[in-house]
C-alpha positions as CSV (number, residue, x, y, z in Angstrom):
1,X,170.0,123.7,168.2
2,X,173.7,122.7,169.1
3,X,175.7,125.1,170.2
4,X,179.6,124.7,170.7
5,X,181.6,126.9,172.2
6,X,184.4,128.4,170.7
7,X,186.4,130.5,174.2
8,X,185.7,132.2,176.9
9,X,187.1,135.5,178.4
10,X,186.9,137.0,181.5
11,X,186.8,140.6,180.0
12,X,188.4,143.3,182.9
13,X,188.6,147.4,182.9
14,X,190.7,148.4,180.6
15,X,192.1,150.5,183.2
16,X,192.4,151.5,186.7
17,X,189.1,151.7,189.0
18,X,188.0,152.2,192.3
19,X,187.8,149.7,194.6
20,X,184.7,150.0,196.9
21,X,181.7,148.6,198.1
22,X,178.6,149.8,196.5
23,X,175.8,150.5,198.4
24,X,172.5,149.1,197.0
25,X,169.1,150.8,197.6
26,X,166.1,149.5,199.0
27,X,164.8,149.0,194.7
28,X,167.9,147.4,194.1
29,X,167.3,144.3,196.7
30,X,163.9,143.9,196.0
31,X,164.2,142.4,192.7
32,X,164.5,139.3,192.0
33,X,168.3,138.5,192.5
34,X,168.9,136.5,189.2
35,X,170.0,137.9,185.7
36,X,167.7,139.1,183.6
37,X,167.9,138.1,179.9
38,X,167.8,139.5,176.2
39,X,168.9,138.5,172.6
40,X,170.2,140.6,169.9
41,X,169.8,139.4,166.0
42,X,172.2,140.6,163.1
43,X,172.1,139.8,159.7
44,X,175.4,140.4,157.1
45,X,174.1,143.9,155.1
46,X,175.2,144.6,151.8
47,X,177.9,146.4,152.9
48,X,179.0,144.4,155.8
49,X,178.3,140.7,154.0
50,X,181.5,140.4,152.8
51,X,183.5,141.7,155.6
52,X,186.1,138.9,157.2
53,X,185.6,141.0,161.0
54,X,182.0,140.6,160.5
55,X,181.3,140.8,164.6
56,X,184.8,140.6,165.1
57,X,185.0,139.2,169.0
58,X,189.0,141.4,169.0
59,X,186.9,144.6,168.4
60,X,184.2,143.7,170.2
61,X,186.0,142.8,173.8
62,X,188.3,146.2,173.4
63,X,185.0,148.4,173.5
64,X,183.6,146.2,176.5
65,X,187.0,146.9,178.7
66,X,186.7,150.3,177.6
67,X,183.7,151.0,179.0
68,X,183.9,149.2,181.9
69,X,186.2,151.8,182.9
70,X,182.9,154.4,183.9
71,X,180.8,151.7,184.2
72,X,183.0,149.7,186.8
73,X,180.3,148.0,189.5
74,X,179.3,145.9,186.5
75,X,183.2,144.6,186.6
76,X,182.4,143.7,190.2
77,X,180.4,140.9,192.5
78,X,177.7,140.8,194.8
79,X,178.2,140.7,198.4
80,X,177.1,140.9,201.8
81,X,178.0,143.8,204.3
82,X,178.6,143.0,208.3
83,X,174.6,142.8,208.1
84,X,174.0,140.4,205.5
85,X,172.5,143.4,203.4
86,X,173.2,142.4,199.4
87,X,176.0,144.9,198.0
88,X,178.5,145.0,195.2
89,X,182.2,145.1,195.5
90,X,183.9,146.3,192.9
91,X,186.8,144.6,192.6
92,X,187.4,144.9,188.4
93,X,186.9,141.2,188.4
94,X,185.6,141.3,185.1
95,X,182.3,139.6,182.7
96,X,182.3,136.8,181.2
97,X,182.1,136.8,177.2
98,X,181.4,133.6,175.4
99,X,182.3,133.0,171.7
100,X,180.2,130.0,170.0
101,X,179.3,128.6,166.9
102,X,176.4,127.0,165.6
103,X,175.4,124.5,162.2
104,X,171.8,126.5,162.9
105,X,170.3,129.3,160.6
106,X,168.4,132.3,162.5
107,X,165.1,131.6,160.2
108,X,165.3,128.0,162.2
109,X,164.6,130.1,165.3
110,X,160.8,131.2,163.3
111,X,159.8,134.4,164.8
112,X,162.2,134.5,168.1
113,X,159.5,133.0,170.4
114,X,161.5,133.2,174.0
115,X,161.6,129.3,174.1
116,X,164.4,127.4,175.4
117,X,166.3,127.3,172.2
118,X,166.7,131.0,172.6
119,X,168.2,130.6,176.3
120,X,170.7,128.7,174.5
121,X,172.4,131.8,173.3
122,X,172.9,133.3,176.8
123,X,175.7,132.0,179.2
124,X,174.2,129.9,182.0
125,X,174.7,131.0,185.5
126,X,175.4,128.6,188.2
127,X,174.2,129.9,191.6
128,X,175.3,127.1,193.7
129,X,178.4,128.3,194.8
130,X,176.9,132.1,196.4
131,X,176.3,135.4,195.2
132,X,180.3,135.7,195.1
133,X,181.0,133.7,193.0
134,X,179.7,134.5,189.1
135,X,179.9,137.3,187.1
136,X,177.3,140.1,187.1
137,X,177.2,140.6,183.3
138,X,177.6,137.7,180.8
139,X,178.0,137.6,177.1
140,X,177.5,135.4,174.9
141,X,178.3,136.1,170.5
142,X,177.0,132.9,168.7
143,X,178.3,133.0,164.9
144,X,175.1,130.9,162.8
145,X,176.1,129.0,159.8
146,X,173.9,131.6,157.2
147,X,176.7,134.6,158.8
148,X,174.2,135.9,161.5
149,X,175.1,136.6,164.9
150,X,173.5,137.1,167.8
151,X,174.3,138.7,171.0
152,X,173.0,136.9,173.9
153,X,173.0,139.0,177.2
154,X,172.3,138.5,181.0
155,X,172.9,141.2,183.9
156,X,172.3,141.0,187.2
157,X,169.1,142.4,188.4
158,X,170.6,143.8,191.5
159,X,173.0,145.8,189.2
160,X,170.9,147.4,186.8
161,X,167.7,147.3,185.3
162,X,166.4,147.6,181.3
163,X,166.7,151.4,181.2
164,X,170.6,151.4,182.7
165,X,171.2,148.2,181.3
166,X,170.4,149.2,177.6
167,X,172.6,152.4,178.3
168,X,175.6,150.3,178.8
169,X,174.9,148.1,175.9
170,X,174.6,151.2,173.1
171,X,178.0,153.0,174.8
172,X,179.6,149.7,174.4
173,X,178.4,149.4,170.6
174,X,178.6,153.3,170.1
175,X,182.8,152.8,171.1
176,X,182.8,149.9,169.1
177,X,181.2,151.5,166.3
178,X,182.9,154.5,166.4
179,X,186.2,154.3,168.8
180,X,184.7,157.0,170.9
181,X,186.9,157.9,173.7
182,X,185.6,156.9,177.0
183,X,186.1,160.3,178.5
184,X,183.9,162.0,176.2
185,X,180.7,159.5,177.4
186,X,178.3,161.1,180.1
187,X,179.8,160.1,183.7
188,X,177.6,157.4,184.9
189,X,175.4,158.4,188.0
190,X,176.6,155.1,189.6
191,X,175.5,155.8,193.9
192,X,172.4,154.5,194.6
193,X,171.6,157.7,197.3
194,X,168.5,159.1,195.9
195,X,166.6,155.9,196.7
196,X,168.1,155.9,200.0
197,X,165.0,155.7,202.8
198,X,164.4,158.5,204.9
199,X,166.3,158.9,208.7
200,X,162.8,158.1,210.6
201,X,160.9,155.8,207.9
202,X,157.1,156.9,207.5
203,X,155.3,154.4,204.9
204,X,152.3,156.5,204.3
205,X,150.5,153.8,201.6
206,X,149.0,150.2,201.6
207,X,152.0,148.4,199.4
208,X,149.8,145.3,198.2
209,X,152.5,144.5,195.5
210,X,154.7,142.9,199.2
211,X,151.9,141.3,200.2
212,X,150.5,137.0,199.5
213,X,149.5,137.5,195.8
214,X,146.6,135.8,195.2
215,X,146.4,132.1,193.8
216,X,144.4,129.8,191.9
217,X,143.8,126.7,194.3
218,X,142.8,124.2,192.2
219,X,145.3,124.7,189.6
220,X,147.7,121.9,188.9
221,X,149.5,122.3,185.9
222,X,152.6,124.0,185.9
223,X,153.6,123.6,182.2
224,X,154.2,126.9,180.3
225,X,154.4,127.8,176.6
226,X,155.5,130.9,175.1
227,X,154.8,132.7,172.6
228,X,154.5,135.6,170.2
229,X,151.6,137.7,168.9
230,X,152.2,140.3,166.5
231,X,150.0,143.7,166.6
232,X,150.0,145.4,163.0
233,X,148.7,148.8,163.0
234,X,145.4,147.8,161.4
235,X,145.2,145.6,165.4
236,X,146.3,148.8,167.1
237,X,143.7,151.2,165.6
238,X,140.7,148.3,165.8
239,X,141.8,148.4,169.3
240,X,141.4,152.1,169.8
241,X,138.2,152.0,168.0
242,X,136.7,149.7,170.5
243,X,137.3,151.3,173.3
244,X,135.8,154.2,172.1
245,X,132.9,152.4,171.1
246,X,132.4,151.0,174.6
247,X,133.4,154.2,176.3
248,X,131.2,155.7,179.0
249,X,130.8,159.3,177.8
250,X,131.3,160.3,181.8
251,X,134.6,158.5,181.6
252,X,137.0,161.4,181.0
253,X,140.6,159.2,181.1
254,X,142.6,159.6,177.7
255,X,144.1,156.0,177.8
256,X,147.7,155.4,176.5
257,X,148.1,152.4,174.3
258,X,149.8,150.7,177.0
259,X,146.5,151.0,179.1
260,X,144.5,149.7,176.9
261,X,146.7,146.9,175.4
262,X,147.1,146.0,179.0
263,X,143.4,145.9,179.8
264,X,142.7,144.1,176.8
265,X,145.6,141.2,177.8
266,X,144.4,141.0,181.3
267,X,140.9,140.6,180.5
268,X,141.8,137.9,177.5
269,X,143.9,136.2,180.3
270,X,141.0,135.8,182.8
271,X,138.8,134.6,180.5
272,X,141.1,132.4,178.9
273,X,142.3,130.9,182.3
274,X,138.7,129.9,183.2
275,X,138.9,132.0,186.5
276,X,136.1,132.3,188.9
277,X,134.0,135.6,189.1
278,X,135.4,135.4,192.8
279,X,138.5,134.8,191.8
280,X,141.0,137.9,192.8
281,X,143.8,138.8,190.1
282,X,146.9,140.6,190.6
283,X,148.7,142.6,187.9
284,X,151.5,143.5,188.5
285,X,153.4,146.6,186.3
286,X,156.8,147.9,186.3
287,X,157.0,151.8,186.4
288,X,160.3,153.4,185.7
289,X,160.2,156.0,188.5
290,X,163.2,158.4,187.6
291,X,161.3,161.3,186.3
292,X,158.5,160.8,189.4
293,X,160.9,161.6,192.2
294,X,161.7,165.2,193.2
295,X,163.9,166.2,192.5
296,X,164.3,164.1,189.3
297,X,167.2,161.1,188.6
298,X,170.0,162.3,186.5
299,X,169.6,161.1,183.3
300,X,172.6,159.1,183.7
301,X,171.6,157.5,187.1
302,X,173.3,153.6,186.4
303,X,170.8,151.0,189.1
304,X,166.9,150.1,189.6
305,X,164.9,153.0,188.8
306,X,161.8,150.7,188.4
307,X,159.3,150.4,190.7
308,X,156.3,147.9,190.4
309,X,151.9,148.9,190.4
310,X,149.7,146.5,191.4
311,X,146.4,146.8,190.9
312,X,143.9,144.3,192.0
313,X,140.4,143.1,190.9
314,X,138.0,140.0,191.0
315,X,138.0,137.9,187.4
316,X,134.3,138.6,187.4
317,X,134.6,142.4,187.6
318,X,137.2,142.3,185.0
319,X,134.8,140.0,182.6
320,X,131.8,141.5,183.0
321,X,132.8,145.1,182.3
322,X,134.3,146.7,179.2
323,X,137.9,146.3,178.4
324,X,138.2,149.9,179.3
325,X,137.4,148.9,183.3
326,X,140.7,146.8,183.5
327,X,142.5,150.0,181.7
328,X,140.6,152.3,184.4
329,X,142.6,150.1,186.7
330,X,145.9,150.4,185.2
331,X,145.5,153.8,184.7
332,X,144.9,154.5,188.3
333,X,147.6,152.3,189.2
334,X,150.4,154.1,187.4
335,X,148.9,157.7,188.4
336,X,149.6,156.9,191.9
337,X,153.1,156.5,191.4
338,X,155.5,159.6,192.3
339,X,157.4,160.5,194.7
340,X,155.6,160.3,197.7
341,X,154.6,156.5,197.0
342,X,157.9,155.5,195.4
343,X,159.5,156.8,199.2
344,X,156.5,155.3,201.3
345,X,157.2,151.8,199.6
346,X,160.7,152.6,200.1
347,X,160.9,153.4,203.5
348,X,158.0,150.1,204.2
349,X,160.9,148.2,203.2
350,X,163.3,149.9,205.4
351,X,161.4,148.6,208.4
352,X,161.5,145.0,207.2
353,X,163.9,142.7,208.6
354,X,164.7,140.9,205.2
355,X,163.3,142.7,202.3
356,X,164.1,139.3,199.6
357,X,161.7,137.1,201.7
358,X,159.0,139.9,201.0
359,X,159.6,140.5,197.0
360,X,157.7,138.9,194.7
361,X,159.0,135.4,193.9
362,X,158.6,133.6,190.2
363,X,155.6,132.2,190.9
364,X,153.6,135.8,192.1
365,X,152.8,135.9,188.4
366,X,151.0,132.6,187.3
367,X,147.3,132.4,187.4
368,X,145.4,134.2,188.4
369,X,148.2,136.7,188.3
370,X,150.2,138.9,185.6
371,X,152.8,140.9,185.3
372,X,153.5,143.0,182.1
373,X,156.7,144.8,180.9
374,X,156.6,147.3,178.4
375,X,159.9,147.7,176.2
376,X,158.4,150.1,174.2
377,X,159.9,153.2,174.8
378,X,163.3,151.8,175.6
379,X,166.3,152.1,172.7
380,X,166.5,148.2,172.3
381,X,167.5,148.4,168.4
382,X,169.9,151.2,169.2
383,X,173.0,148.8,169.8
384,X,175.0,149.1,166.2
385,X,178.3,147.5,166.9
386,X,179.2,148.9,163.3
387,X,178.1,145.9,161.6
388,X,174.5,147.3,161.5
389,X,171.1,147.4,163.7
390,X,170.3,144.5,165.2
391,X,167.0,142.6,163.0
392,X,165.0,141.7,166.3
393,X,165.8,142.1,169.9
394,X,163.9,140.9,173.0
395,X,163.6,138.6,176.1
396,X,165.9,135.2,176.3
397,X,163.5,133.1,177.6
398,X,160.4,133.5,179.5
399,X,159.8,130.3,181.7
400,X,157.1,131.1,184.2
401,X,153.4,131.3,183.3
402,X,152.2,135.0,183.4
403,X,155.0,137.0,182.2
404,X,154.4,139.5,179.0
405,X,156.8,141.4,177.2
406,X,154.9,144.4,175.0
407,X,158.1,145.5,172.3
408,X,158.2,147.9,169.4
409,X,158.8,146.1,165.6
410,X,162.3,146.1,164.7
411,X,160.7,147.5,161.2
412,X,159.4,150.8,163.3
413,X,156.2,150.6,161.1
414,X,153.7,151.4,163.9
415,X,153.1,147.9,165.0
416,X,153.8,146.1,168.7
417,X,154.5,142.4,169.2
418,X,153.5,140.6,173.1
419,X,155.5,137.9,173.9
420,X,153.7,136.2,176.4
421,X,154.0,132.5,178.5
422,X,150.7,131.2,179.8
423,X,150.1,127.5,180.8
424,X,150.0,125.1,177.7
425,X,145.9,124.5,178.0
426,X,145.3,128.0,178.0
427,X,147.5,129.4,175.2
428,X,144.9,128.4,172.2
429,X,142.3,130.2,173.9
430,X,144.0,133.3,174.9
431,X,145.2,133.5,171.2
432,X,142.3,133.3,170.2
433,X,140.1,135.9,172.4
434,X,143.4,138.2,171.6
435,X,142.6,138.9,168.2
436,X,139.2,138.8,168.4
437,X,138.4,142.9,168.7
């Protein structure tokens, strides 16, 4: 897919903002410090086919410097205080929006696998010149030769993560939409302070999820394939119908679907991946924390409100059980999150003397390891810039071997799809113990 680039604007506030260093919490310098990436899909409707402003880039960089106004850190840059601690300073230097143009058709893209033709439709970032020097939100609108668009988006992990991220997103299409005065939008929670660690730090729990993650020694390959696998609601209840099968009637857990589509992928990946019975495996699960804490977040806190579970087995635990053992797991894992854990971990940081060396790096994840996102409860088709809901929307790319996306159908018809990228060899395989319930 060629794609040629039309012009680029460095959209700014449309108005005056402060002009400050942002404090960043413990969460929002453990994550990985590169932008994390998602693709919106529109098609013309009926009633917006024939429209000449059909994603009209004039309407759609006037909402974006609207609502940078309340949303103003994203305007900014990283930096480093007097102690070389990661912050933003806001200094309303603007994000970057991309126009482009493709001879491509959106059915050439099949069912949106998050290959390297889709990371095409997001801006690359060049990190060689320091953490000054790029933009923390890029844009990029690519106008296909059948009159779809898509929206191609990357923000800075250190700035926000899905939850806050998506929240800027659908006000920026909700004042596009609509030409809904910024003053009327909730206030952004925008300080970082209820993550901040405690005067005299006290980590109270064993935080595995900082420590060595285990690997596979004797695995060389490094080449990755993604791909998607769709879960119709006929999949979803054959699932739920196993489980119960194979429950132990002293087991008194009421899984969520999560749990047990979790279990299920995490059991299909060890057995897939050939692993050792003495092999240990790592799975590693973001939790969004903001309703954990006491008190809880505002609901318009703007940061990292996502803290990651790990639970830990041996591969020959995990394949010699039921699926519902690696939910039991899970389930435990995500229990254990509230508030006192969430400050333990946070104050365990506080006492390191550089908390990126400790997070988990891109490679925590391959095998033996996972880690598993769940975007279904977040409003990822919610972003209607007036031309519509978007037809699919999900990662931009998914490079490293053991990452999973779980996302809702764009159809809301019940079903799930997991996009997942596992080493080339082991793909077939995994596909195929997937669907076998």
């Amino acid at each position: 897919m060629m794609i040629n680039v039309k012009q680029t604007t460095m959209v700014k506030p449309a108005g005056e903002t402060p002009r400050r260093a942002l404090w960043l919490s413990n969460i929002d310098v453990v994550v990985p410090s590169t932008h994390t990436v998602s693709v919106y899909f529109y098609r013309p409707t009926l009633t917006t086919g024939s429209s000449k402003n059909f994603f009209d880039p004039n309407i759609l960089k006037q909402a974006l410097s609207k609502v940078l106004v309340p949303f103003y850190p994203i305007a900014g840059r990283l930096s480093r205080d007097h102690n070389g601690r990661i912050e933003i300073d806001c200094n309303a230097e603007g994000v970057l929006l991309v126009e482009a143009e493709t001879i491509s058709v959106i059915d050439d893209l099949g069912d949106f696998e998050p290959t390297p033709e889709l990371r095409k439709l997001i801006p690359a970032v060049d990190y060689s010149s320091g953490i000054h020097s790029y933009p923390l939100l890029l844009l990029q609108v690519t106008y296909f030769k059948c009159g779809g668009v898509s929206l191609g988006v990357g923000m800075q992990h250190h700035v926000a993560d899905g939850f806050s991220g998506l929240r800027f997103i659908n006000i920026w299409s909700d004042i596009a939409r609509t030409g809904l005065d910024v003053a009327l939008i909730p206030v952004p929670f925008i300080e970082r302070t209820p993550f901040r660690a405690r005067e005299k730090p006290k980590p109270s729990f064993q935080h595995i999820k900082f420590q060595q993650p285990p690997l596979k020694i004797d695995d060389q390959n490094t080449c990755t394939t993604a791909s998607i696998f769709k879960l119709s609601p006929n999949y979803i209840n054959r699932l739920k119908a196993k489980f119960k099968e194979e429950y132990d009637s002293h087991n008194k857990i009421r899984y969520t679907m999560f749990e047990m589509l979790t279990g299920h992928v995490w059991k299909c990946a060890c057995k897939a991946r050939a692993l050792a019975d003495d092999q240990k495996t790592i799975l590693y699960i973001p939790v969004d924390v903001r309703s954990r804490m006491q008190p809880n977040l505002p609901p318009s806190y703007f940061g990292n409100g996502i803290f990651g579970t790990s639970p830990i087995a041996y591969a020959g635990h995990i394949l010699s059980n039921p699926t519902w053992y690696a939910a039991t797991l899970v389930h435990y894992a995500i229990e254990r999150i509230d508030d006192d854990y969430v400050r333990s971990a946070i104050d365990f940081l506080e006492l390191q003397p550089d908390i990126p060396a400790i997070a988990p790096g891109r490679n925590a994840f391959r095998s033996p390891n996972l880690v598993i996102v769940s975007w279904v409860r977040l409003p990822i088709y919610d972003a209607d810039f007036g031309w519509g809901r978007p037809i699919y929307m999900g990662p931009g790319g998914i490079g490293n071997d053991g990452h999973a996306y779980i996302l809702p159908s764009p159809t809301n018809d019940g079903s799930l799809m997991l996009a997942i990228a596992l080493r080339s060899q082991v793909m077939e395989a995994f596909e195929k113990l997937f669907y076998e319930i």
